[in-house]
Structures are given as structure tokens and as C-alpha cells.
C-alpha positions, 0 to 999 in steps of 0.5 A: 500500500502507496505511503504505508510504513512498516511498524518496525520501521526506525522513527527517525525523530529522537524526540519521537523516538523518546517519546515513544519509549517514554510512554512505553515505560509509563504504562508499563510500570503504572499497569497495575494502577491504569487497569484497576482505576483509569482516574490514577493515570493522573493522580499516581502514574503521573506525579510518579513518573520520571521528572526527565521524561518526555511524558511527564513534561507534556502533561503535567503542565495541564494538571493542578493538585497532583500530589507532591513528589519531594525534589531529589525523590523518586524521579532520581532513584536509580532503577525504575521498575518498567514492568513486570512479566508473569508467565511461569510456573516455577522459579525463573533461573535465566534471562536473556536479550535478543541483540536488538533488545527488543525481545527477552528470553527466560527459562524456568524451573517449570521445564518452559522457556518463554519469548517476551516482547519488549515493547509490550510486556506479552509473550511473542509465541507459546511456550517453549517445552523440550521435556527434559526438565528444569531449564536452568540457563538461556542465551540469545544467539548473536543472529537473534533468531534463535535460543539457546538453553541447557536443562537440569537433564543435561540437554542442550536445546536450540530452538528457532524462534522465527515460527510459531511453534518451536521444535527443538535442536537437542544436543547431547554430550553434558552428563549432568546439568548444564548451568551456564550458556555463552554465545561469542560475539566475533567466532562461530561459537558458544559455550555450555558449562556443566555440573559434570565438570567440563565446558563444551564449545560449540558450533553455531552454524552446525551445532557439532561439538568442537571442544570438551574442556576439561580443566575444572575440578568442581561444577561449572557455574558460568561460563562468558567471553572476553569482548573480542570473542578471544577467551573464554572464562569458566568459573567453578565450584573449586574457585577456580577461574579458568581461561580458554582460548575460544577457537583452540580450546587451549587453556590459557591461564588458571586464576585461582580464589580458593575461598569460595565457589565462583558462580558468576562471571562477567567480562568488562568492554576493557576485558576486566574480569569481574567474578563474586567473591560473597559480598563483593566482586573480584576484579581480575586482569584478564591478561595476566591474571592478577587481581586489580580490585574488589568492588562492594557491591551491597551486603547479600550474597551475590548470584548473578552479575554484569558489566554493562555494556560501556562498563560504567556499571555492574548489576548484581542479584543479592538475595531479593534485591537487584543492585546497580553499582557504578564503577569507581574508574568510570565515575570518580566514585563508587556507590550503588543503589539497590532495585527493590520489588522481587518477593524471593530469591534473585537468581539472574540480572543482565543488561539490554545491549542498548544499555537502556534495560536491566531484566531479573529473575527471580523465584517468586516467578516473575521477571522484572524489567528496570529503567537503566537509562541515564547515569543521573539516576544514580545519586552517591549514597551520601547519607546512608549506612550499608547495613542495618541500622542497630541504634538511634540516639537525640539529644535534648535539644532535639537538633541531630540524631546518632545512630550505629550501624552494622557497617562499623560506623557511628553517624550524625544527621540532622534531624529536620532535614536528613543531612548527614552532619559527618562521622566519628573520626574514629571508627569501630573494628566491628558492628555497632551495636549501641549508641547513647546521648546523655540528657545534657547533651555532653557525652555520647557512648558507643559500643561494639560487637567486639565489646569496645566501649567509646565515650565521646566528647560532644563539645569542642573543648573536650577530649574527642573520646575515651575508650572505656575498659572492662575485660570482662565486657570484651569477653561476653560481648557487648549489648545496650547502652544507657545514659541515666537522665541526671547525667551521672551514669552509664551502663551497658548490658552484656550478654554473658557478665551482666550490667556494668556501670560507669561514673562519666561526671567530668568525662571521667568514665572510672568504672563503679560495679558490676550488677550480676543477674541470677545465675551470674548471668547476662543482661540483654536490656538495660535503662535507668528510672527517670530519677536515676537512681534505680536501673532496670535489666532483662535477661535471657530467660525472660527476667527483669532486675531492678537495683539501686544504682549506687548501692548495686542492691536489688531492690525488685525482680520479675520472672516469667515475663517473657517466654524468652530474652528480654529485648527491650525495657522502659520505665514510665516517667511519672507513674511507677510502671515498667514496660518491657517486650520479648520475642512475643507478638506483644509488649507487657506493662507492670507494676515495678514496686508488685511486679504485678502485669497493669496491661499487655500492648497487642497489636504487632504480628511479629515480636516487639523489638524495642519499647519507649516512653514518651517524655510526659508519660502519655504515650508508649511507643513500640517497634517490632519485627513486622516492620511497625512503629506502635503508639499506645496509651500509656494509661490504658494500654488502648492502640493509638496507631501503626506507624508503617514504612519500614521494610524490615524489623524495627530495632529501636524506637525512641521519643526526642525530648520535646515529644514532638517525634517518633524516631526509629530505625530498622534493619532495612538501613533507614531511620524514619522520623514521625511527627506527633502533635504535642498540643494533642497527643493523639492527633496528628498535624494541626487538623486535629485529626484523631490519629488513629482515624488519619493514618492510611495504610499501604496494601500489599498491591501497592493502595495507599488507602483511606480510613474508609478503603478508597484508593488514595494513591498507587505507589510502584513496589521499587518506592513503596519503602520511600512512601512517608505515609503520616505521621512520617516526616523524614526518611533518611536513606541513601538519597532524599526520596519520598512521596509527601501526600496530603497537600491542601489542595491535593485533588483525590475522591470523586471530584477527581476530575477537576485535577485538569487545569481549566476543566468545567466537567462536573464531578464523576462519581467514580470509586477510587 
């Protein structure tokens, strides 16, 4: 047909060009939202969407009331989740893209492999099935016109894909599963690795075999060739690194980390190797053989990574999570940023040639596709731990928070606008397990898993710090921290000597006395009385302790609070009420003078990790394994609210000084902020809001709902831990990312409608 074009013809326009790609993205990853309420187009797809992109800039000029996305947020997060393919039936264990990037290939335990279009999100052509069991690797050949994939059989499968249904090349020779494909670029070859110790190479015009190298001594996890096609590396159970010459079958060079297995390997465009070594990437020179850097690229264990195509960037599968960590040669820096959204295990992350896409498979089944384009994305983590944040700690002027991290480091923040205020400039040897700020905001303590006790200097006329010794602290371990409120004391719980004290009036940290619990035993929870003169401890078998600080006299004990070691406990300030929490769903509060129970705090799904009481008494605050910052009635033990946000166990909650926030902090390496009303305890805001009937809650898909279950906002899986729902003020993570609803003129419910500028339609009903 006279002036018809072809569909697959180029757009020559870049601007159109983008456009397009734009739009593809922005219906893909905001699928779920579009299919369930068309009106969240405009009020979650929009104000969602990547400040950059063409769409976004278009359109969101014709609106008004969309919700606001806070400068630095989402629009900069390094990994936009474009979609989300569901097909199979099992784990997926491989993905591959077409050289053109236009079309994905996936094999799954479910004994499938299966073709999707890139452009759509749809599988281009039925299932692909050979009968020979789990398909544990894929590869794309360099013509695009066919697949490669190896079974947990041993079968090797080659399936054209330019009909409709496919019926296999099967190829013989592996004894045992084969684990790895490779496809050469630049030789007529590819490469299958095994679990029966051997690599094979491969013919591509005749799929006879040319070469069965035999050279590793344990399973071979992956196999991959050097840019020109001339080596190719295998990595095995034995930590071996072979090198072969890819026509000869030659062995070239051995390269040996004998540590652990290796199972993946990938080549760099300048022919560095870069091979997992645990929780980081060896990097190797690939021409002789010397080791020429470690990469940190996350703290999981990492399964699959991949140099993209410039090199700039390495993707990595570290247990549930897709990271993408820029090169330290390529960008003056190194830092990465993690891919969130996968529900298990991440067994395999790769590059699109184009550079433009990260595909992940996963056991939950799925197959996610990530937004790589534009080095901006990625944002240095400049206030961030790499690891769980263990402590938290606010003076009493309420300007910073302290916190202690698994990553050895002890760190200031600013408590209203997140900015890191710098480190200690001497760090720990091992985790941080405990930081504390005594009450005239002079001294801060610190203490590690190694049992070191830091005393720190606040003000710039003191000392910086002192190391407090106490032999028997570094044999048991060491546990928390607490300051008494007059400034006087501080004690540390250890797991195996018990409570010990220090005098730290005039910096003087001289050791008082040891506070053994029964049996000699531990203490795993420690805090003083509001009039310090009395300090409280738990211990692993569920016993709570009170004794009279100077004297070291027990003056009160408690057994069979808690089915098993104590994790937290609190005294109330102005009643004589203790609050203490275990490994229950539950925290308990009792008399301190009977020990007699006053109420149980029920509400959390998981254990209770960390119990606070505000300042004026009123309100208890509660952090659990379920990710949950509870807020109770400290009279009567009635729920105020659950505060949500966190991804992971919250491992210690506390009040600042002028009760006006919640301060908490979680193993998913973040630290939130949640403002109360001190006007009204119980309300948040100035709307006066009953904060119970205010907080919204976020579903499982993604709904941040109302108090009667409409649909407020969609937030995509890859943001949903950066969602500040209220009363949450602040999250500090690795950049400032945050979704602020609840603006006065935010536009949300049946009058919907009206969010386009200068629109006179009426309002339509619509659920929402």
C-alpha cells in the first residue's frame, strides 16, 4: 500500500523516538494502577513518573493538585521498575536479550522457556517445552533468531524462534546439568558449562561439538567471553577461574580464589574480569591474571552479575534485591543503589545491549524489567549506612540524631532535614551495636560487637573520646547502652557478665560495679528510672532486675515475663510502671514496686523489638519485627496507631525530648522520623485529626488507602519503602526520596476530575 510504513520501521525523530519509549515505560510500570482505576493515570502514574521524561513534561503542565513528589525523590532513584512479566510456573533461573533488545528470553524451573516482547510486556509465541526438565540457563544467539538453553537433564536445546511453534535442536554430550550458556560475539561459537565438570564449545552454524574442556575440578557455574570473542572464562565450584582460548580450546591461564565457589562471571568492554567473591566482586586482569580490585557491591550474597555494556556499571542479584553499582574508574566514585520489588530469591540480572534495560529473575516467578537509562539516576549514597541500622540516639535539644550501624560506623544527621552532619573520626573494628546521648547533651557512648566501649566528647573543648575498659565486657560481648537522665551514669548490658556501670561526671568514665543477674548471668536490656537512681535489666530467660544504682542492691525482680530474652525495657516517667517486650507478638506493662502485669500492648504480628516512653508519660511507643512503629496509651494500654514504612524489623524506637517525634530505625538501613502533635497527643498535624482515624495504610498491591478503603494513591513496589505515609516526616536513606501526600489542595475522591487545569466537567462519581 502507496505511503504505508512498516511498524518496525526506525522513527527517525529522537524526540519521537523518546517519546515513544517514554510512554512505553509509563504504562508499563503504572499497569497495575491504569487497569484497576483509569482516574490514577493522573493522580499516581503521573506525579510518579520520571521528572526527565518526555511524558511527564507534556502533561503535567495541564494538571493542578497532583500530589507532591519531594525534589531529589523518586524521579532520581536509580532503577525504575518498567514492568513486570508473569508467565511461569516455577522459579525463573535465566534471562536473556535478543541483540536488538527488543525481545527477552527466560527459562524456568517449570521445564518452559518463554519469548517476551519488549515493547509490550506479552509473550511473542507459546511456550517453549523440550521435556527434559528444569531449564536452568538461556542465551540469545548473536543472529537473534534463535535460543539457546541447557536443562537440569543435561540437554542442550536450540530452538528457532522465527515460527510459531518451536521444535527443538537437542544436543547431547553434558552428563549432568548444564548451568551456564555463552554465545561469542566475533567466532562461530558458544559455550555450555556443566555440573559434570567440563565446558563444551560449540558450533553455531552446525551445532557439532568442537571442544570438551576439561580443566575444572568442581561444577561449572558460568561460563562468558572476553569482548573480542578471544577467551573464554569458566568459573567453578573449586574457585577456580579458568581461561580458554575460544577457537583452540587451549587453556590459557588458571586464576585461582580458593575461598569460595565462583558462580558468576562477567567480562568488562576493557576485558576486566569481574567474578563474586560473597559480598563483593573480584576484579581480575584478564591478561595476566592478577587481581586489580574488589568492588562492594551491597551486603547479600551475590548470584548473578554484569558489566554493562560501556562498563560504567555492574548489576548484581543479592538475595531479593537487584543492585546497580557504578564503577569507581568510570565515575570518580563508587556507590550503588539497590532495585527493590522481587518477593524471593534473585537468581539472574543482565543488561539490554542498548544499555537502556536491566531484566531479573527471580523465584517468586516473575521477571522484572528496570529503567537503566541515564547515569543521573544514580545519586552517591551520601547519607546512608550499608547495613542495618542497630541504634538511634537525640539529644535534648532535639537538633541531630546518632545512630550505629552494622557497617562499623557511628553517624550524625540532622534531624529536620536528613543531612548527614559527618562521622566519628574514629571508627569501630566491628558492628555497632549501641549508641547513647546523655540528657545534657555532653557525652555520647558507643559500643561494639567486639565489646569496645567509646565515650565521646560532644563539645569542642573536650577530649574527642575515651575508650572505656572492662575485660570482662570484651569477653561476653557487648549489648545496650544507657545514659541515666541526671547525667551521672552509664551502663551497658552484656550478654554473658551482666550490667556494668560507669561514673562519666567530668568525662571521667572510672568504672563503679558490676550488677550480676541470677545465675551470674547476662543482661540483654538495660535503662535507668527517670530519677536515676534505680536501673532496670532483662535477661535471657525472660527476667527483669531492678537495683539501686549506687548501692548495686536489688531492690525488685520479675520472672516469667517473657517466654524468652528480654529485648527491650522502659520505665514510665511519672507513674511507677515498667514496660518491657520479648520475642512475643506483644509488649507487657507492670507494676515495678508488685511486679504485678497493669496491661499487655497487642497489636504487632511479629515480636516487639524495642519499647519507649514518651517524655510526659502519655504515650508508649513500640517497634517490632513486622516492620511497625506502635503508639499506645500509656494509661490504658488502648492502640493509638501503626506507624508503617519500614521494610524490615524495627530495632529501636525512641521519643526526642520535646515529644514532638517518633524516631526509629530498622534493619532495612533507614531511620524514619514521625511527627506527633504535642498540643494533642493523639492527633496528628494541626487538623486535629484523631490519629488513629488519619493514618492510611499501604496494601500489599501497592493502595495507599483511606480510613474508609478508597484508593488514595498507587505507589510502584521499587518506592513503596520511600512512601512517608503520616505521621512520617523524614526518611533518611541513601538519597532524599519520598512521596509527601496530603497537600491542601491535593485533588483525590470523586471530584477527581477537576485535577485538569481549566476543566468545567462536573464531578464523576467514580470509586477510587
Amino acid at each position: 500500500m502507496v505511503g504505508r510504513r512498516s511498524h518496525f520501521e526506525q522513527v527517525k525523530s529522537q524526540d519521537l523516538a523518546q517519546f515513544f519509549r517514554d510512554a512505553n515505560t509509563f504504562v508499563a510500570s503504572s499497569h497495575d494502577a491504569i487497569a484497576r482505576s483509569a482516574p490514577h493515570i493522573y493522580l499516581s502514574a503521573l506525579p510518579l513518573a520520571a521528572k526527565h521524561s518526555l511524558v511527564y513534561r507534556l502533561f503535567v503542565k495541564k494538571l493542578t493538585g497532583l500530589v507532591s513528589v519531594e525534589l531529589g525523590g523518586v524521579d532520581h532513584h536509580g532503577g525504575h521498575l518498567v514492568m513486570n512479566l508473569a508467565g511461569h510456573e516455577g522459579p525463573v533461573n535465566s534471562v536473556s536479550f535478543s541483540s536488538n533488545s527488543l525481545l527477552l528470553g527466560s527459562g524456568s524451573t517449570d521445564g518452559s522457556v518463554r519469548i517476551w516482547d519488549m515493547r509490550t510486556g506479552e509473550e511473542k509465541m507459546a511456550p517453549l517445552r523440550s521435556g527434559d526438565g528444569s531449564v536452568l540457563c538461556c542465551q540469545f544467539a548473536s543472529n537473534g533468531t534463535s535460543l539457546v538453553s541447557g536443562t537440569q537433564s543435561g540437554v542442550i536445546c536450540v530452538w528457532s524462534i522465527l515460527g510459531e511453534h518451536a521444535i527443538p535442536l537437542r544436543l547431547l554430550g553434558h552428563t549432568a546439568a548444564v548451568l551456564s550458556i555463552a554465545w561469542s560475539h566475533h567466532a562461530p561459537v558458544y559455550a555450555s558449562g556443566s555440573t559434570d565438570t567440563t565446558v563444551r564449545l560449540w558450533n553455531t552454524e552446525t551445532n557439532e561439538l568442537c571442544h570438551a574442556l576439561c580443566g575444572n575440578h568442581g561444577a561449572v557455574n558460568v561460563v562468558d567471553f572476553s569482548p573480542d570473542g578471544q577467551i573464554l572464562a569458566s568459573g567453578s565450584e573449586d574457585g577456580t577461574i579458568c581461561l580458554w582460548h575460544s577457537t583452540m580450546g587451549e587453556l590459557v591461564r588458571q586464576i585461582r580464589d580458593s575461598s569460595r565457589s565462583i558462580a558468576t562471571i562477567s567480562f568488562s568492554p576493557d576485558g576486566t574480569i569481574a567474578a563474586d567473591s560473597h559480598k563483593h566482586s573480584i576484579l581480575w586482569d584478564s591478561k595476566t591474571g592478577k587481581l586489580s580490585g574488589v568492588t562492594k557491591t551491597g551486603s547479600g550474597e551475590i548470584k548473578s552479575l554484569q558489566f554493562s555494556p560501556n562498563g560504567r556499571f555492574l548489576v548484581s542479584a543479592e538475595g531479593t534485591h537487584v543492585r546497580l553499582t557504578a564503577m569507581a574508574h568510570a565515575t570518580s566514585k563508587e556507590f550503588s543503589t539497590p532495585l527493590i520489588g522481587h518477593r524471593a530469591t534473585v537468581r539472574c540480572t543482565t543488561f539490554s545491549p542498548n544499555g537502556l534495560y536491566i531484566a531479573s529473575a527471580s523465584d517468586d516467578c516473575t521477571i522484572r524489567i528496570w529503567n537503566a537509562e541515564g547515569e543521573k539516576s544514580l545519586v552517591p549514597p551520601s547519607i546512608k549506612h550499608n547495613y542495618a541500622v542497630n541504634s538511634v540516639a537525640v539529644p535534648s535539644d532535639c537538633t541531630f540524631i546518632i545512630s550505629a550501624s552494622n557497617d562499623c560506623s557511628v553517624s550524625f544527621w540532622d534531624l529536620r532535614t536528613g543531612e548527614k552532619r559527618g562521622s566519628w573520626l574514629r571508627k569501630h573494628n566491628t558492628a555497632v551495636v549501641s549508641v547513647a546521648i546523655s540528657l545534657d547533651g555532653q557525652l555520647a557512648a558507643s559500643t561494639s560487637v567486639d565489646g569496645a566501649i567509646i565515650l565521646w566528647g560532644l563539645q569542642a573543648e573536650m577530649p574527642f573520646y575515651k575508650e572505656l575498659l572492662a575485660h570482662e565486657v570484651r569477653v561476653g560481648g557487648s549489648g545496650p547502652l544507657a545514659f541515666s537522665p541526671d547525667s551521672r551514669w552509664l551502663a551497658l548490658a552484656s550478654k554473658f557478665t551482666g550490667v556494668h556501670i560507669w561514673n562519666i561526671e567530668k568525662f571521667q568514665g572510672s568504672y563503679l560495679h558490676k550488677l550480676a543477674c541470677k545465675n551470674h548471668g547476662g543482661a540483654v536490656a538495660v535503662m535507668f528510672s527517670s530519677d536515676s537512681r534505680h536501673i532496670a535489666a532483662g535477661d535471657n530467660l525472660g527476667r527483669i532486675y531492678v537495683w539501686h544504682v549506687e548501692t548495686g542492691t536489688l531492690t525488685g525482680e520479675k520472672s516469667g515475663t517473657h517466654l524468652g530474652s528480654v529485648s527491650a525495657v522502659a520505665f514510665s516517667p511519672n507513674t511507677p510502671h515498667i514496660v518491657s517486650c520479648g520475642p512475643e507478638h506483644v509488649a507487657r506493662v507492670w507494676h515495678a514496686g508488685s511486679g504485678l502485669d497493669v496491661f499487655h500492648l497487642s497489636g504487632h504480628t511479629d515480636a516487639v523489638c524495642s519499647v519507649a516512653y514518651s517524655p510526659d508519660g502519655g504515650l508508649i511507643a513500640t517497634g517490632s519485627k513486622d516492620h511497625a512503629v506502635g503508639l499506645w496509651d500509656a494509661a490504658t494500654g488502648v492502640p493509638v496507631a501503626m506507624l508503617r514504612g519500614h521494610t524490615d524489623a524495627v530495632n529501636l524506637v525512641t521519643f526526642t525530648s520535646d515529644g514532638q517525634y517518633v524516631v526509629s530505625c530498622s534493619k532495612d538501613q533507614t531511620i524514619r522520623i514521625f511527627s506527633i502533635d504535642t498540643q494533642a497527643p493523639h492527633s496528628l498535624g494541626s487538623r486535629g485529626e484523631h490519629l488513629a482515624e488519619q493514618i492510611c495504610y499501604v496494601d500489599e498491591d501497592g493502595w495507599q488507602m483511606g480510613p474508609s478503603g478508597e484508593l488514595l494513591l498507587w505507589v510502584p513496589k521499587a518506592y513503596r519503602r520511600y512512601l512517608k505515609e503520616p505521621p512520617c516526616t523524614l526518611v533518611i536513606e541513601a538519597v532524599h526520596e519520598g512521596v509527601v501526600i496530603g497537600d491542601s489542595g491535593w485533588i483525590h475522591g470523586d471530584n477527581w476530575t477537576s485535577c485538569w487545569r481549566g476543566s468545567t466537567a462536573a464531578p464523576v462519581s467514580h470509586t477510587m
